[in-house]
N, C-alpha and C positions, 0 to 999 in steps of 0.2 A: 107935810111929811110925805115922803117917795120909799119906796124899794126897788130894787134892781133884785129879780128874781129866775132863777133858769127853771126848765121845764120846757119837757119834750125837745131834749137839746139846743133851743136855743133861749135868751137872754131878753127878758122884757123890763122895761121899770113901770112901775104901777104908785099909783095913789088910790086911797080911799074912796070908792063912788066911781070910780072908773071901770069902763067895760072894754071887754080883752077876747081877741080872738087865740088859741091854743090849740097845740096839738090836740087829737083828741085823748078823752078822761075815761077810765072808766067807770063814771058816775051818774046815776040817773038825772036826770032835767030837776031841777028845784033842789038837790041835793045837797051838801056844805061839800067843799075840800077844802083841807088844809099844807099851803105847800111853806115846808121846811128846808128847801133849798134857795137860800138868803142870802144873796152877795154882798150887798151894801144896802146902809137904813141911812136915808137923811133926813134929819129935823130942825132947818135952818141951818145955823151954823155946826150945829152937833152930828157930826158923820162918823157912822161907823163902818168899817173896811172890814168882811171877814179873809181869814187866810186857809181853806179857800169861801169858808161859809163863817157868817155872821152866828156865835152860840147861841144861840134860846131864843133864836128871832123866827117868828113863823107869819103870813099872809094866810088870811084866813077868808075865803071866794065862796060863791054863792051859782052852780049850774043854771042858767037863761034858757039857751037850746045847744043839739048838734046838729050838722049840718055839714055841706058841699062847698067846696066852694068855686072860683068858679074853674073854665075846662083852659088849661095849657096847651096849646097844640103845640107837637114837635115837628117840623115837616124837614127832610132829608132829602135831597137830589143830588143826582151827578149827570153834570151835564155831557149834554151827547151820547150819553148810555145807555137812556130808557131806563132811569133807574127813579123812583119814585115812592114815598115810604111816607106815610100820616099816621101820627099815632096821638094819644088824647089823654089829659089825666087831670081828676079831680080829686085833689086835696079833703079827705075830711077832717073839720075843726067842731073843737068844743067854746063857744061863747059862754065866759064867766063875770061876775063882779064882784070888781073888790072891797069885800066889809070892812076889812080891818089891816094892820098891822102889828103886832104885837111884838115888843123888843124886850128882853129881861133884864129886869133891873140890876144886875150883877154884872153884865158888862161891857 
């Protein structure tokens, strides 16, 4: 069993026991979230499509740590200008795992 779930604008799919890097949460380390934005639940051949979210399906995560990740450099030239620009940016993520899945019986 898989979901496809959004968060922190973009789109992950996730299974049960899998661990996930994410924007970051506002939630403490060892914390629960529960994220109720559901795009699709699949269960072998049983696939559900929401339009644009799946009703009463929620993914139910477990806070690991936060953290950095790592550094992007951007570097900028123009040649024959003397023109020279470094700049650096690190990404902070929340690492979670996924407990569960939960879809509602209704539909």
């Amino acid at each position: 069993m898989y979901a496809v779930i959004k968060t922190g604008g973009k789109q992950y799919k996730v299974s049960t026991g899998g661990k996930l890097k994410v924007e970051t949460l506002p939630v403490e380390v060892g914390g629960e979230v529960e994220i109720t934005d559901v795009l699709m639940v699949a269960d072998g051949d049983d696939i559900k499509v929401g339009s644009p979210m799946v009703a009463g399906a929620s993914v139910k995560a477990t806070v690991l740590s936060h953290g950095r990740g790592i550094k992007v450099l951007i570097f900028k030239m123009r040649r024959r200008k003397h023109y020279r620009k470094t700049q650096g940016h690190r990404q902070n993520y929340t690492e979670i795992r996924i407990d569960g899945i939960d879809v509602a019986a209704s539909v």
